[in-house]
C-alpha positions as CSV (number, residue, x, y, z in Angstrom):
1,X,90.2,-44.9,-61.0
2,X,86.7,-44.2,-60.6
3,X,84.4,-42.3,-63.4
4,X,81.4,-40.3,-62.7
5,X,78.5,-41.1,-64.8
6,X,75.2,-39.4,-65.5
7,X,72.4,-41.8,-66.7
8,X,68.7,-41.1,-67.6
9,X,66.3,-42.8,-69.5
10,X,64.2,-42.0,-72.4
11,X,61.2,-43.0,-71.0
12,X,61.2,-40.3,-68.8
13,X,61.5,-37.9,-71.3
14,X,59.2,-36.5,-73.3
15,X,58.0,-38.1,-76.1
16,X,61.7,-39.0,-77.0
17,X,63.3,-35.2,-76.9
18,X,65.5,-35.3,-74.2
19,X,68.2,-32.5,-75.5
20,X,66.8,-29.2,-75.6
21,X,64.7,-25.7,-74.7
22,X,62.8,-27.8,-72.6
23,X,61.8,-29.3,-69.5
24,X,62.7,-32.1,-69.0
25,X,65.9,-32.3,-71.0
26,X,69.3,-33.7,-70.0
27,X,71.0,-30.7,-71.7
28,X,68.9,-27.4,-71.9
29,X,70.4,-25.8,-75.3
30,X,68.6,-23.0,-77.8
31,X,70.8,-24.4,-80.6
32,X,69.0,-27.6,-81.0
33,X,66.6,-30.8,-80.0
34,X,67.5,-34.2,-80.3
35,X,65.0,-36.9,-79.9
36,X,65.2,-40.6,-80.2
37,X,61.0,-41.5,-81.1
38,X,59.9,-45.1,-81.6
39,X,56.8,-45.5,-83.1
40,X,53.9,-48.5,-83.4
41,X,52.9,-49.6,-87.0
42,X,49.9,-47.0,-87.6
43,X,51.2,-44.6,-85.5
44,X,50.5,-40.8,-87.3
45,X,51.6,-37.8,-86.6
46,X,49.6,-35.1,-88.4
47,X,50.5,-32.8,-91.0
48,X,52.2,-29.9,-89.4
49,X,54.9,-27.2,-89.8
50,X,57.8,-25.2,-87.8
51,X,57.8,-21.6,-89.1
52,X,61.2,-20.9,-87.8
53,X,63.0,-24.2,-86.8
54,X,64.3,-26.8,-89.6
55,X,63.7,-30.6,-88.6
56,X,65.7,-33.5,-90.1
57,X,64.9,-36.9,-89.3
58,X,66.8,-40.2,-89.7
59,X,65.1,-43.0,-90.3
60,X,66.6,-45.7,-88.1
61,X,64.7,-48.8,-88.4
62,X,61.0,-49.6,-89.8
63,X,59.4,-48.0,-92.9
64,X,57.4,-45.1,-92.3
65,X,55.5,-42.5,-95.5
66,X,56.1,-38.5,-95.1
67,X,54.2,-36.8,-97.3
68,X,53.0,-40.1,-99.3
69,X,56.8,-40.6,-99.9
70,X,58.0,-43.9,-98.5
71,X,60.5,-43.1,-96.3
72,X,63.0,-46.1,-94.8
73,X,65.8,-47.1,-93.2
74,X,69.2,-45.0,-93.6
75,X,66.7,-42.0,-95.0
76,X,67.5,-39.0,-94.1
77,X,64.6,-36.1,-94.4
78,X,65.6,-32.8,-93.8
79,X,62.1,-30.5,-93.8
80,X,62.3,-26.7,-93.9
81,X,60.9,-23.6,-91.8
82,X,57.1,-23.4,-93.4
83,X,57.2,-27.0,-95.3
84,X,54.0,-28.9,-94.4
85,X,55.1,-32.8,-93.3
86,X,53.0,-36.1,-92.0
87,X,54.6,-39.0,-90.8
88,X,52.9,-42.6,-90.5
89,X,54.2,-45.6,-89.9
90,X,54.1,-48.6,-91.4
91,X,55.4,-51.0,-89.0
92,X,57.2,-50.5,-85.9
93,X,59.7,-47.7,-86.5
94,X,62.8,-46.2,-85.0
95,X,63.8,-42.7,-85.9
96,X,66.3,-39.7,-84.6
97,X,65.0,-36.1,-84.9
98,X,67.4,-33.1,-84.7
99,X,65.5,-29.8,-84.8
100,X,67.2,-26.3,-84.9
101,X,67.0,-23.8,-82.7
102,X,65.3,-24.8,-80.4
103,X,62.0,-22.8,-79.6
104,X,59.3,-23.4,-77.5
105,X,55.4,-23.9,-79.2
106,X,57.1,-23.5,-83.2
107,X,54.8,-26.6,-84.0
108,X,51.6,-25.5,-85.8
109,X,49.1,-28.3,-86.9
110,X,47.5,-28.4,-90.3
111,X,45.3,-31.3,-90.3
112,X,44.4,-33.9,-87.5
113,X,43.4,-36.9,-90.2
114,X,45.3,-40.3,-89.5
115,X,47.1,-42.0,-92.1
């Protein structure tokens, strides 16, 4: 018996979201993004906030500092509509981002300082 399977690769999406209200995305879906994002030790991500969509993250691997809280493996952050985040890494990290719903340009930056 033979099974059809789909496969895709990460790298081709963008910057690790690959489910979602987007393009490219292996499942277009309002409800939700999922992202899989690696990042390098130093690697910052300014502070910014969703004003509708809530954003938990999972921190997979590496230790990383959110809001000058460190933040490490098996970490679980869930950040609100309107709460003001950062994210820097500390060494080489590995995290899984969910983000509901969906919506295109809800990503409004507060600062552009590095960590």
């Amino acid at each position: 018996m033979s099974v059809n399977v789909d496969i895709d690769k990460l790298t081709s999406m963008h910057k690790g979201w690959f489910i979602g209200d987007f393009i490219p995305s292996i499942y277009a879906n309002k409800n939700f993004e999922v992202a899989v994002k690696k990042y390098n030790s130093g690697d910052y991500e300014a502070k910014h906030l969703h004003k509708q969509a809530t954003e938990v993250t999972v921190i997979i691997s590496g230790e990383a500092r959110m809001n000058n809280i460190l933040v490490c493996e098996g970490d679980i952050i869930t950040i609100l509509p309107g709460e003001v985040a950062d994210f820097c890494a500390l060494n080489q990290v590995t995290t899984v981002v969910v983000k509901f719903p969906s919506i295109l340009d809800d990503k409004y930056s507060v600062e552009k300082n590095s960590c």
